[in-house]
Every structure is written in C-alpha cells, then in structure tokens.
C-alpha positions as a printed NumPy array, in Angstrom:
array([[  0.322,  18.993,  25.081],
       [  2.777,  19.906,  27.723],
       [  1.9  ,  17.126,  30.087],
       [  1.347,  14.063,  28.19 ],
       [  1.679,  10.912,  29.274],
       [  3.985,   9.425,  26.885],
       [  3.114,   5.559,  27.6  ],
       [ -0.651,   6.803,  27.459],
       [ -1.348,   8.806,  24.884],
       [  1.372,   7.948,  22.718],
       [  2.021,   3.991,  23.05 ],
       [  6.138,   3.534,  22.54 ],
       [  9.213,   1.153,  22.945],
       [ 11.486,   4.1  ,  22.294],
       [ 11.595,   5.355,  25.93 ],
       [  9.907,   8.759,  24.418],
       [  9.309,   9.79 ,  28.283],
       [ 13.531,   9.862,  28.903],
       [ 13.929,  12.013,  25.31 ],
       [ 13.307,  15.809,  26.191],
       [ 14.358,  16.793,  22.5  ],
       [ 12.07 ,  14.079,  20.855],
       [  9.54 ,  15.137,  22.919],
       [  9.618,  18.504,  22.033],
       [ 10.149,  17.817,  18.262],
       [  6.468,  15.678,  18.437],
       [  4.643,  18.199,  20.739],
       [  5.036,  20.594,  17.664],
       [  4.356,  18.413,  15.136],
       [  1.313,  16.217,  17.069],
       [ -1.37 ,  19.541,  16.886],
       [ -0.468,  20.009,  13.085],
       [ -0.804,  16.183,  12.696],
       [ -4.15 ,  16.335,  14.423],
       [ -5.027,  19.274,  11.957],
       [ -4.035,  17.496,   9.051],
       [ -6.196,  15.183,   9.884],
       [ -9.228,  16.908,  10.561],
       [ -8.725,  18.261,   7.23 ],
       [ -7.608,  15.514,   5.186],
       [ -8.884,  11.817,   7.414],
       [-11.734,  10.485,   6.298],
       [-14.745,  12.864,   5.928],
       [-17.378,  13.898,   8.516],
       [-16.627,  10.835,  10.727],
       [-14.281,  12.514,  13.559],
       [-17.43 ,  11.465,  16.497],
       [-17.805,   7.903,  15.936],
       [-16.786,   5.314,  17.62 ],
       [-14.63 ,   3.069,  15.161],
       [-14.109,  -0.578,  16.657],
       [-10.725,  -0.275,  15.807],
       [ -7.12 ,  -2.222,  16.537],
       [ -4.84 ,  -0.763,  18.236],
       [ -0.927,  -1.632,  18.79 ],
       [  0.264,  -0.637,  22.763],
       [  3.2  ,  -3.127,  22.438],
       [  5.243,  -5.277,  19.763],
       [  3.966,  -8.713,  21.93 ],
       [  1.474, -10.702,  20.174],
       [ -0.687,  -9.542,  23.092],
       [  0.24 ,  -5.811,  23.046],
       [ -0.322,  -5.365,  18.942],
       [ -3.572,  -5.484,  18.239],
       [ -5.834,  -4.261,  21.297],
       [ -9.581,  -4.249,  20.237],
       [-12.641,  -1.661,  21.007],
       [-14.313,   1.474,  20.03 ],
       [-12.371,   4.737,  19.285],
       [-13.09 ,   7.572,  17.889],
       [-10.634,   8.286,  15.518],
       [ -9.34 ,  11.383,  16.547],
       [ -8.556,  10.091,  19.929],
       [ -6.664,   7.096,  18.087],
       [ -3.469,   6.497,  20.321],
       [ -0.989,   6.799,  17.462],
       [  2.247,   4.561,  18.994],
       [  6.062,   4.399,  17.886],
       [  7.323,   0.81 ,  17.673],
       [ 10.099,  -0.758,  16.541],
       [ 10.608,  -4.437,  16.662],
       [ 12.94 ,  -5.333,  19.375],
       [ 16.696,  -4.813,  18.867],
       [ 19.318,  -7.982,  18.067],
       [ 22.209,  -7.323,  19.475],
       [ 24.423,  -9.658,  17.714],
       [ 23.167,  -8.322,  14.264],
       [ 25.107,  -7.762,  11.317],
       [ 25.149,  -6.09 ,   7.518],
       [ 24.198,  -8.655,   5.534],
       [ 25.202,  -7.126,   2.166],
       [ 26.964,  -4.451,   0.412],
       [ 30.117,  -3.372,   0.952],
       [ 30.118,  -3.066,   4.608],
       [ 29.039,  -6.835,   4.597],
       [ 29.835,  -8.412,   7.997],
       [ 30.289,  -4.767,   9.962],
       [ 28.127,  -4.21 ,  13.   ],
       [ 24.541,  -2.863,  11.905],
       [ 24.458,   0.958,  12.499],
       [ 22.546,   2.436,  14.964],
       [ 23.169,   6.33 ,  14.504],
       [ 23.197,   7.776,  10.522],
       [ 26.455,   7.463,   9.289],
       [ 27.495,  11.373,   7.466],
       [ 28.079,  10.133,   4.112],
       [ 24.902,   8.334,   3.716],
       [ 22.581,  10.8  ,   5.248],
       [ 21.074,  12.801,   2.436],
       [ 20.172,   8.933,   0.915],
       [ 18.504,   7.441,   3.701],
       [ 16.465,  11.06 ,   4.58 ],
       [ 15.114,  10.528,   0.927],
       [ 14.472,   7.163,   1.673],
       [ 12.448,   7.678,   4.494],
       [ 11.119,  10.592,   3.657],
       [  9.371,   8.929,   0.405],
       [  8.166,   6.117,   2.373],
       [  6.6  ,   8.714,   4.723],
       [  4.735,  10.963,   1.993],
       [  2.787,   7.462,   1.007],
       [  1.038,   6.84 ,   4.491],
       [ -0.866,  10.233,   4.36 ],
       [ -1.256,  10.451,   0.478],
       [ -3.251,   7.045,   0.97 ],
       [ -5.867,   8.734,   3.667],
       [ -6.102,  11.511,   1.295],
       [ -6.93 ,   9.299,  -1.725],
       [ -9.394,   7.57 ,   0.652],
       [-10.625,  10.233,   2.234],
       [-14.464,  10.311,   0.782],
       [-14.845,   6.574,   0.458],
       [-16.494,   6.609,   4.112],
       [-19.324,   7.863,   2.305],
       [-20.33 ,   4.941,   0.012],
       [-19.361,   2.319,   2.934],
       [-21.276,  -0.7  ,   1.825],
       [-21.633,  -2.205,   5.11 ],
       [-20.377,  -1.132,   8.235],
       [-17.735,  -4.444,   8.191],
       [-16.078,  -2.473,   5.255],
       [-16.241,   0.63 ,   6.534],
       [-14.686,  -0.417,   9.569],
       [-11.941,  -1.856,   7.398],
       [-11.5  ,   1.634,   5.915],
       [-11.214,   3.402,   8.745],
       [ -8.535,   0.773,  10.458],
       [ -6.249,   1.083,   7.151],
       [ -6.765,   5.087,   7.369],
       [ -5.367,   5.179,  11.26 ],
       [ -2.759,   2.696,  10.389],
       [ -1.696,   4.387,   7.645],
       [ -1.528,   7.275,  10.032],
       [  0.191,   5.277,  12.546],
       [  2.943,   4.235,   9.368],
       [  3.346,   8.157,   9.303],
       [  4.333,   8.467,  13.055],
       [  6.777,   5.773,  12.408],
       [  8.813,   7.399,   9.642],
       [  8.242,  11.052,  11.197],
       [  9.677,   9.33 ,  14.448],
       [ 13.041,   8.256,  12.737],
       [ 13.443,  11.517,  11.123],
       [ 13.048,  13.791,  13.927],
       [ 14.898,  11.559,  16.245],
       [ 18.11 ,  11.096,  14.057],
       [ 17.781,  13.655,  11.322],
       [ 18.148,  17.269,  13.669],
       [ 16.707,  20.532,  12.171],
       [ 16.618,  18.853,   8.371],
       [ 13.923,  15.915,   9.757],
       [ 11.229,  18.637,  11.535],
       [ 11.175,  20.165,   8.71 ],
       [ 11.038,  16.631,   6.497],
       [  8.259,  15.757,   8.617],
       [  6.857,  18.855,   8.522],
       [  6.361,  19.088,   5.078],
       [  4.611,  15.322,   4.711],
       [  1.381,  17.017,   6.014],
       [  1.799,  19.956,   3.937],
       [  1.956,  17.635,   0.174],
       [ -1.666,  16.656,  -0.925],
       [ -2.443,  13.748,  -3.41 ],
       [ -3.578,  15.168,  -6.34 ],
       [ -2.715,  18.165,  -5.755],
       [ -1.428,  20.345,  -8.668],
       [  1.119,  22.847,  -6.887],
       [  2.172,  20.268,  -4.124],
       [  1.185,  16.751,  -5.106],
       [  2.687,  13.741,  -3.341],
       [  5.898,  12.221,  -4.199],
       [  4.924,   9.213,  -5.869],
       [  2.55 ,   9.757,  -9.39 ],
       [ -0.024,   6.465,  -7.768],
       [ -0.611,   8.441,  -4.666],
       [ -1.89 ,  11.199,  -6.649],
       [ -4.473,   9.008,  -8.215],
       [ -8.167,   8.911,  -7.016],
       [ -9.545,   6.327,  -5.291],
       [-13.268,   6.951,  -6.244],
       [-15.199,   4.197,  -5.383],
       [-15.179,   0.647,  -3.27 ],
       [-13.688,  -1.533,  -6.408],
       [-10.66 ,   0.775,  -6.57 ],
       [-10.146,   0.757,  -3.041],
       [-10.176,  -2.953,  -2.786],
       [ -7.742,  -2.749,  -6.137],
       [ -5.897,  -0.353,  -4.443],
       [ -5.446,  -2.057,  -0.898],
       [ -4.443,  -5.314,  -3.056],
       [ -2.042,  -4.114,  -4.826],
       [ -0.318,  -0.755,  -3.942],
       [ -0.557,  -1.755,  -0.297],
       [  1.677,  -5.08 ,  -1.604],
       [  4.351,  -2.184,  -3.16 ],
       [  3.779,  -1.433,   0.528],
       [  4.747,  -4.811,   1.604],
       [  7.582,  -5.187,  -0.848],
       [  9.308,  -1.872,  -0.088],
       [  9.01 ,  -2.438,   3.489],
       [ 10.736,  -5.551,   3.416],
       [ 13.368,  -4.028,   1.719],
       [ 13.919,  -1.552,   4.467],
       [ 13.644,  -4.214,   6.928],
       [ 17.203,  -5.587,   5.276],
       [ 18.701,  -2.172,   5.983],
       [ 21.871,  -1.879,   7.955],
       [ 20.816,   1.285,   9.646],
       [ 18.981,  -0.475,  12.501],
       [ 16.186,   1.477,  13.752],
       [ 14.94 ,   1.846,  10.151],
       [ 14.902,  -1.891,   9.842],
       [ 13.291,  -2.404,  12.562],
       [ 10.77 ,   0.21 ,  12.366],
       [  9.282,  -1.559,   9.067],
       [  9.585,  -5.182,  10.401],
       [  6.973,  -3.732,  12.728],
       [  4.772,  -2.031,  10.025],
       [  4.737,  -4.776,   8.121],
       [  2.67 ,  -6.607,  10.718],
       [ -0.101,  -3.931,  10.165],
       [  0.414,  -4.018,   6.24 ],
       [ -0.684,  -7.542,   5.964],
       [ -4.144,  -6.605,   7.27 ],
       [ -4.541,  -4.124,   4.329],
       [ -3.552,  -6.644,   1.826],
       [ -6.199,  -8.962,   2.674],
       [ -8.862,  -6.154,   2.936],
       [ -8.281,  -5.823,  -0.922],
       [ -7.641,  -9.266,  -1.395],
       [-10.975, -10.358,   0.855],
       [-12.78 ,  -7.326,  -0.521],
       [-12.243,  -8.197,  -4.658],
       [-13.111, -11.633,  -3.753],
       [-16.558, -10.872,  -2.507],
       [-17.739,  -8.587,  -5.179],
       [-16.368, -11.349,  -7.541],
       [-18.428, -13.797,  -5.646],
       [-21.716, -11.681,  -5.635],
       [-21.073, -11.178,  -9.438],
       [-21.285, -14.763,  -9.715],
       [-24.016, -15.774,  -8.326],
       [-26.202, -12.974, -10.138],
       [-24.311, -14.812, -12.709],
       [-26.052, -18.348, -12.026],
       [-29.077, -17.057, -10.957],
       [-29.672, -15.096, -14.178],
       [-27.908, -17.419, -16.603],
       [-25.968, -14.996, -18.394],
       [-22.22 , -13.278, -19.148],
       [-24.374, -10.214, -20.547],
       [-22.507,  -7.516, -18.65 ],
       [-25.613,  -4.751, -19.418],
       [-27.589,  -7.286, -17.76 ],
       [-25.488,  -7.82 , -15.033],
       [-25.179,  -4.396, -14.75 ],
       [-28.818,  -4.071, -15.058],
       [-29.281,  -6.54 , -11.673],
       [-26.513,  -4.343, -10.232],
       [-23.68 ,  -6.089,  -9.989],
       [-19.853,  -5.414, -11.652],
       [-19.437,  -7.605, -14.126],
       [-16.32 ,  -9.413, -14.484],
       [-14.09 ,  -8.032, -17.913],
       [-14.949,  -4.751, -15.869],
       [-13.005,  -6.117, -12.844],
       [-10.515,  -7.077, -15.072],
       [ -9.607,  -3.637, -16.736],
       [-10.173,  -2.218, -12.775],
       [ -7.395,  -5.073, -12.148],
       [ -5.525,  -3.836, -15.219],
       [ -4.788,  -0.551, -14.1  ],
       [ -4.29 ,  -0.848, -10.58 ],
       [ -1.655,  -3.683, -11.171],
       [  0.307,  -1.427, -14.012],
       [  0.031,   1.525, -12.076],
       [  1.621,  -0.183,  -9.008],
       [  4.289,  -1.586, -10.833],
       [  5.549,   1.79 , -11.739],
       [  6.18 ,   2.706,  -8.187],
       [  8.946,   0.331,  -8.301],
       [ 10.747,   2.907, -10.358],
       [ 12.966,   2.787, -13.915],
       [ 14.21 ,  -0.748, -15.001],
       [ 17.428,   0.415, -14.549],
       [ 18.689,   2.42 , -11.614],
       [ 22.156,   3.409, -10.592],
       [ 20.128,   5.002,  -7.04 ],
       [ 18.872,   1.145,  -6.813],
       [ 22.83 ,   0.225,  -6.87 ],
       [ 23.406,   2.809,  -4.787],
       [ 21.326,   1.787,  -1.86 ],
       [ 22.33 ,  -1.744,  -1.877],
       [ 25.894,  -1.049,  -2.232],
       [ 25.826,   1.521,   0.187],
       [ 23.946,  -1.134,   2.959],
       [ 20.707,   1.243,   2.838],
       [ 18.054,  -0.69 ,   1.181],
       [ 18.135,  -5.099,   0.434],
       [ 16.489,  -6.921,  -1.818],
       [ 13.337,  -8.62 ,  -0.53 ],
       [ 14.156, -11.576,   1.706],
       [ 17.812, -10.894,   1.14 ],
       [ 18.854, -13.339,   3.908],
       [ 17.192, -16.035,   1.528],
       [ 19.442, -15.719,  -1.271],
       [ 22.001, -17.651,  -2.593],
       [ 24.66 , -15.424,  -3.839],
       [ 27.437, -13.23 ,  -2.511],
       [ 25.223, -10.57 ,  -1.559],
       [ 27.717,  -7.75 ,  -3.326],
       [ 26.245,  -8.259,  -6.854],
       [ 29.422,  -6.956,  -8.653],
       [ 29.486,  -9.098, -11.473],
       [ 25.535, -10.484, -11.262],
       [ 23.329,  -9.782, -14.308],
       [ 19.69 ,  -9.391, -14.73 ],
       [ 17.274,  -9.715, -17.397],
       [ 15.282,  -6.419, -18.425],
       [ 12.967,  -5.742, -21.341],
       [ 14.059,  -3.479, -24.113],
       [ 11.745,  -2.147, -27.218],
       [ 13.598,  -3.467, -30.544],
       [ 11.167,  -2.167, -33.945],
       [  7.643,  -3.997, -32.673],
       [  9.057,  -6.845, -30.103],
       [ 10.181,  -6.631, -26.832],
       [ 13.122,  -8.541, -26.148],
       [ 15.339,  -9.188, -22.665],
       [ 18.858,  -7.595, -22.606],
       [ 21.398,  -8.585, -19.888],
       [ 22.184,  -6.185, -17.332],
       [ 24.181,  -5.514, -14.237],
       [ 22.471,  -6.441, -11.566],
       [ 23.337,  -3.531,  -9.376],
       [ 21.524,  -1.321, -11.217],
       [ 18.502,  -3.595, -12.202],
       [ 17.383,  -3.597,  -8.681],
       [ 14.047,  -2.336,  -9.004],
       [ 13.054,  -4.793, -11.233],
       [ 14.284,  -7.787,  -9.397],
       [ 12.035,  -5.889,  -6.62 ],
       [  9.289,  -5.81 ,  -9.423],
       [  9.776,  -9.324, -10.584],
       [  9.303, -10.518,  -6.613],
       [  6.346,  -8.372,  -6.326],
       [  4.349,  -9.725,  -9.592],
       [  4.902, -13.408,  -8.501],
       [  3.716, -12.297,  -5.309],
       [  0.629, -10.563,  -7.185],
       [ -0.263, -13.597,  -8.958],
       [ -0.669, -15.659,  -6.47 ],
       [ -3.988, -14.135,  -5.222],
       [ -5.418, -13.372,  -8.61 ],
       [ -5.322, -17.024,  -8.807],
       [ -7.184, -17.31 ,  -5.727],
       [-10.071, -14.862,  -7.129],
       [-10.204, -17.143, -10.219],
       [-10.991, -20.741,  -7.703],
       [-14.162, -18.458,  -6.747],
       [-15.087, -18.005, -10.498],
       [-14.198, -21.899, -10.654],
       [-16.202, -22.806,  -8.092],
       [-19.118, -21.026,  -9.54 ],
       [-18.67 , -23.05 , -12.17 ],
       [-18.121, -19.993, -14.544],
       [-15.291, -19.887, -17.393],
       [-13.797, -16.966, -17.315],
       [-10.053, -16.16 , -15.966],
       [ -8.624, -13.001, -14.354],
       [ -5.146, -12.311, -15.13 ],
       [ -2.171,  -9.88 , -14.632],
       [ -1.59 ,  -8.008, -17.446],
       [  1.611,  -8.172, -18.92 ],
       [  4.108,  -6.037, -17.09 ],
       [  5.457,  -3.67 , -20.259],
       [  1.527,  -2.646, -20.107],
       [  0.437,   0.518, -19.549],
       [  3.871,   2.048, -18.202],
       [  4.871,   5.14 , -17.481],
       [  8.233,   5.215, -16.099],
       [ 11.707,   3.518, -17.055],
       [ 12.528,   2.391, -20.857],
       [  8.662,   1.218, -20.831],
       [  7.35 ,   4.295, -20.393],
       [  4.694,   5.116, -23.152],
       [  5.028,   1.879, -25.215],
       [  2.071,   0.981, -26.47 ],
       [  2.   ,  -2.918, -25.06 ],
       [ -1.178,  -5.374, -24.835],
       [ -2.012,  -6.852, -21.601],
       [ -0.693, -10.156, -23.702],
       [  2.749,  -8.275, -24.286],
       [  2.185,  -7.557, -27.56 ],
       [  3.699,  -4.224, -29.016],
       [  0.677,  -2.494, -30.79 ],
       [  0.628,   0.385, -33.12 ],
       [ -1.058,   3.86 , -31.544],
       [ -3.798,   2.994, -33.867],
       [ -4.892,  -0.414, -32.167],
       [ -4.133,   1.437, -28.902],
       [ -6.414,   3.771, -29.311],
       [ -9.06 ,   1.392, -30.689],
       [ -9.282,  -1.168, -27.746],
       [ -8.179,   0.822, -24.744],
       [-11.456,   0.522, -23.618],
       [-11.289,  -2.979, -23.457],
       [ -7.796,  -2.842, -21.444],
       [ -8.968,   0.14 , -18.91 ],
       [-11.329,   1.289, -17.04 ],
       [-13.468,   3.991, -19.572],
       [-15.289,   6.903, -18.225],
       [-18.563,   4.626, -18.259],
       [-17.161,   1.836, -16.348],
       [-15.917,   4.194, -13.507],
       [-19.809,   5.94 , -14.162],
       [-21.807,   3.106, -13.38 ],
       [-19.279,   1.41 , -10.804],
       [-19.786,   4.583,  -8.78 ],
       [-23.426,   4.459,  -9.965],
       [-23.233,   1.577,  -7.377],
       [-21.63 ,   2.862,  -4.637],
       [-24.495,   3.999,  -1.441],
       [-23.938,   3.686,   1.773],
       [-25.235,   0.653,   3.893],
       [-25.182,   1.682,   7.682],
       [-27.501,  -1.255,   9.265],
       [-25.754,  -3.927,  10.834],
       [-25.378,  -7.169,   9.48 ],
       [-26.557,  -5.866,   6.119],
       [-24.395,  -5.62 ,   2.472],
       [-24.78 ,  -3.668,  -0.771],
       [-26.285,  -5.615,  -3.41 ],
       [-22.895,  -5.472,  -5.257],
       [-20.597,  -7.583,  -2.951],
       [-21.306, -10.419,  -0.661],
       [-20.863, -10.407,   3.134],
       [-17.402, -11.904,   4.507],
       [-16.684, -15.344,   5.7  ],
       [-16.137, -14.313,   9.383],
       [-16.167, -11.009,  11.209],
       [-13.075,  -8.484,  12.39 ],
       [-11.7  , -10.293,  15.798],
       [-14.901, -13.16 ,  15.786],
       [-17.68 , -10.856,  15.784],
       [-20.939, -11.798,  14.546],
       [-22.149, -10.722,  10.994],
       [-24.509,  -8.066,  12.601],
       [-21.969,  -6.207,  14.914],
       [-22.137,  -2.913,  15.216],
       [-18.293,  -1.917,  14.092],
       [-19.22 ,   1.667,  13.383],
       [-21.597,   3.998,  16.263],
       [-22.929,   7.038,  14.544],
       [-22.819,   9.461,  17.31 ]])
C-alpha cells in the first residue's frame, strides 16, 4: 500500500496524491476495507470477471467506464461534483452566508452523525445482499447485483472520505467502526432497523432496490442542499449512481410482473396455486412483498415529529428535497404541517410546526415519488389485459417508529382492532409460505442469454449489449 498510485488505483478529484495525512488515514483503512469485503461482499465470487461500470471522473465521459473486473480489484474512486464558487446557504438561519467548506465547531457532533448514518447504510446493503449471487436468475441480473454491491461500496468510500478528511482522530475511528457493524447482527447490528432486515431472495431485492434505494435517493438529495460544501457535493455525485439502483428494482419488479402475466393468459386463470404450480409469483403475493418493503422504508424517514429534523435545517445541515424549488422563506418559523394522530379508532391530521415535521414532508415527497412507478407496474398488468391493481399501502401501515408505531392500520388506512390484525395479516404481508415458495423459486441461471422461468428477460442489455452477453466469467 505504500506506493499507490493515487489517480490509478484510487480514481479522485480531491487531489488525494498532494494530502499526506489523507493518505495515510486510507492506507489503514483500505486493507480492512478489502477484508471486510472478502468477508461480507457477495459470496464466493471474488475471481470473476464482473462487466462492471466504473466512475474515473465526474464528466459524462469519465463516470461510467465499462469492462470486466473482478470485484476485488474494483477501483473504488472519491468524487465530488465540481465546486461553485459563487454558492450560497440557501436556508436556515445562516441563509445568504457563504457555503462552508471546513466543519464549523458547533455543528460538528451533528453533521459526524449525519454522515456517519448515511455511511453504515452502503455496507449494511452488501451485507443484506450478500448471498443473493447465488440464486442469480440470469447473468443480466446478476451483473446488476454485483454493480449495486461495488457502488454501494464506492457510496462507503465517499462518506469514509469526508470523515477522515475533516473529522481528525473522531472520523478514523467513525469509519472504522462502519466495517465493524453487521446487518442483522444481534450485538452490533447496523444503525438503521431496514438494514438489518434480510434480503432473501430476487423479489425482495428488486423490492428492496425500488424502494429503500429511493430513501437512498431522497436522503441524498437532502444532503445535496447542505451548506457544508463538500458534503453536498459528495451526494450530488452519488446520486448519479443511485438512479441506476432504482431502476434495477423498478426494471426488475416489472419483469417478474410481466412473466406472471403471461402465465396468466396462457393458462387463463388468477388461481395463485396454479400460478404457483407453473412457477411463477402470483400477483396479491407481489403485493404483500410490495407492502412491506414500502412500510418498512418509510420508517427510515424517522418519527413524524422531530426536533433533530428542525435542528438540521435550522442549523443549514440537511434541506428539504429540492429545496431550491420551493416557494417559501426557506426559515420555516411559523410554517405548519399536517401529521396523522390516533384519536379512539380514526386517524385524523393535526397541525404542526413545520420545523419539526421535517421528516414527514421528506416522507410525503418520497411516497409521491413511490407512486409514480407502481403505476407504471400496473400499465404492464393493463396491457396484459388483466384487472388487477398494485397499490401503496396506506402510510400509517405497518409502522414502527414515530406516533404510528404499532397501530394496527389497514393498507386502506383503516384503524383495526388486534383481533382483525391478527386475522388477515396474511393477506397484508408476506407469511412464512409466501417467502417459502418465492425462495422455492430462486436457482441460479448462469448460461447466457437465458432467464428463470419466474421473470422475463429485459428490454435492452447493460451499455447495448446483446441479450446473450456474457456479463459474468466464471473463472
């Protein structure tokens, strides 16, 4: 490690090759990187070659540089979108000061937590993901995996980057510990309750790449309003790389939901059991699978009301998504939100400062956003000619976190009694049979060109290749 080439082996616009500390601060941490992901990337794959993306510059021809890798040898870059001088806060109460480009003292302990819990999600995701390599079923998808797991890793780099490089003796160890946390883990989980979930099978990661990769999305655009500068532009450079996840889910749902239909047609039935029977996922199970991701995600988001969420804003630290958008005075002092309360068995909206109801105008943004491509799964069942509708479940559903947490809600927003709870949950969620016989499914398909029974081959292929490319060489 002593003599790397910085431009080489670790692609950067931060001038890494001029910074003897930083340098010295990632030589450390790169080996127990690497370990961590020996241990913890995706499993038994560390000798193939991965036809994988890789940024070398923030140019639209630096960004995404195509060919075969093999994972470990990934080149793992720091980026950060290029710097505007004239740039100003755009809210809070240092509205219309120059942006900050060092960590001002009184707001250090904040942002560290701030990037510090953006940071534990990149690894926690490769860790949730880490068997899935196993089921692949095609080598198109499990290309797709494998470019999500190195970006995520790549996401990591970024937030490790800002904390050793402005946070001193407190960031090593900050970014020390993110490889140390495992998802699921009982004496050291991750952060965030989602990223301890499993992601067991093919239908939860395309769930999962939908919509907790859109949290992604939101939370980075958030940080891309902040007025500490290289944090801002840091995720405005990330977010470029999140948009491929989100269509891997959204792409990915949409196929199984269009091989579902046309064993659909073919068979002329709605039977699930004999859908399931041809061996495909029939569609009220993608709906509960849709279900739990989407309330799940939600809850990452945090409590309906939040005086940290005021705290941020007012502070400069954290905007709202597309903050520069808005039409308002961008201090919030006497704005009020909506948020639902529980009164007897209704839930009813209560006025609120909107300071501290932050998170769920964040929320709010995110489940408009979420919509939107449900609706587009639905034109496929449409254009099957099939009447059935996915939808989001009401957001007071299935909550676990914030004045929500533990009602017992419909998807249709109904309050129900623990009894009817209890008697249709397995309508609502995914039961221990539907996660059986979903992973009953799940076998890995390693010839080019062909697809598991269970989900139908993409429109094109990754950077115009043909259907039969070989994205994945078993070495």
């Amino acid at each position: 490690m002593a003599n790397i080439d910085y431009s080489e082996k670790i692609p950067n616009n931060v001038r890494l090759s001029e910074d003897r500390t930083l340098q010295r601060a990632l030589e450390q941490w790169q080996p127990n990187y690497l370990n961590w992901w020996s241990d913890m990337g995706p499993d038994g794959s560390q000798g193939f070659d991965v036809y994988l993306r890789t940024a070398v510059s923030v140019d639209p021809q630096g960004w995404a540089q195509f060919g075969h890798v093999k994972m470990p040898e990934y080149r793992w870059g720091i980026f950060l979108n290029p710097a505007d001088p004239a740039r100003k806060i755009h809210f809070g109460d240092h509205m219309g000061e120059n942006v900050w480009q060092d960590v001002p003292g009184e707001y250090r302990a904040n942002l560290r937590r701030i990037i510090v819990t953006q940071g534990d999600t990149e690894p926690a995701s490769v860790e949730q993901q880490r068997h899935l390599g196993l089921t692949a079923p095609s080598l198109y998808d499990l290309r797709n995996l494998f470019q999500v797991n190195v970006e995520e890793g790549r996401h990591l780099w970024a937030m490790v980057y800002l904390l050793h490089k402005y946070f001193g003796r407190d960031g090593r160890e900050e970014g020390a510990a993110l490889l140390e946390r495992r998802s699921g883990q009982q004496d050291n989980p991750r952060i965030l309750q989602a990223f301890n979930e499993e992601t067991p099978d093919w239908l939860s990661f395309f769930m999962f790449t939908y919509f907790t990769d859109r949290d992604g999305k939101f939370q980075l655009c958030a940080l891309a309003e902040s007025s500490f500068d290289p944090l801002a532009r840091t995720t405005k450079f990330m977010l470029t790389e999140e948009a491929h996840h989100m269509f891997v889910g959204e792409s990915g749902v949409s196929r199984v939901i269009q091989r579902t239909c046309q064993v659909m047609n073919e068979l002329r039935t709605d039977d699930p059991a004999k859908l399931r029977a041809a061996g495909v996922i029939d569609l009220p199970t993608i709906q509960r699978y849709l279900n739990f991701h989407f309330s799940v995600t939600i809850d990452l988001f945090g409590a309906d009301q939040s005086s940290n969420a005021a705290t941020f804003y007012s502070t400069g630290l954290k905007g709202r998504y597309e903050e520069g958008k808005r039409a308002d005075d961008h201090m919030l002092k006497h704005d009020s939100y909506k948020v639902l309360q529980v009164r007897g068995d209704a839930l009813v909206e209560q006025e609120v400062p909107m300071l501290n109801a932050l998170n769920e105008v964040l929320r709010d943004d995110y489940i408009k956003d979420s919509v939107g491509g449900v609706e587009r799964w639905n034109k496929v069942i449409e254009k099957a000619g099939i009447a059935f509708r996915l939808k989001v479940p009401h957001k007071a559903f299935h909550r676990s976190i914030g004045t929500l947490a533990d009602v017992k809600v419909a998807p249709d927003g109904r309050v129900v009694s623990e009894a009817e709870w209890n008697a249709k949950i397995n309508d609502w969620l995914p039961s221990q049979s539907d996660r059986a016989f979903v992973a009953s499914l799940m076998g890995r398909v390693v010839e080019p060109g062909r697809f598991a029974n269970w989900i139908a081959p993409p429109v094109m292929g990754i950077n115009r290749q043909p259907a039969d490319f070989e994205y994945v060489r078993f070495n």
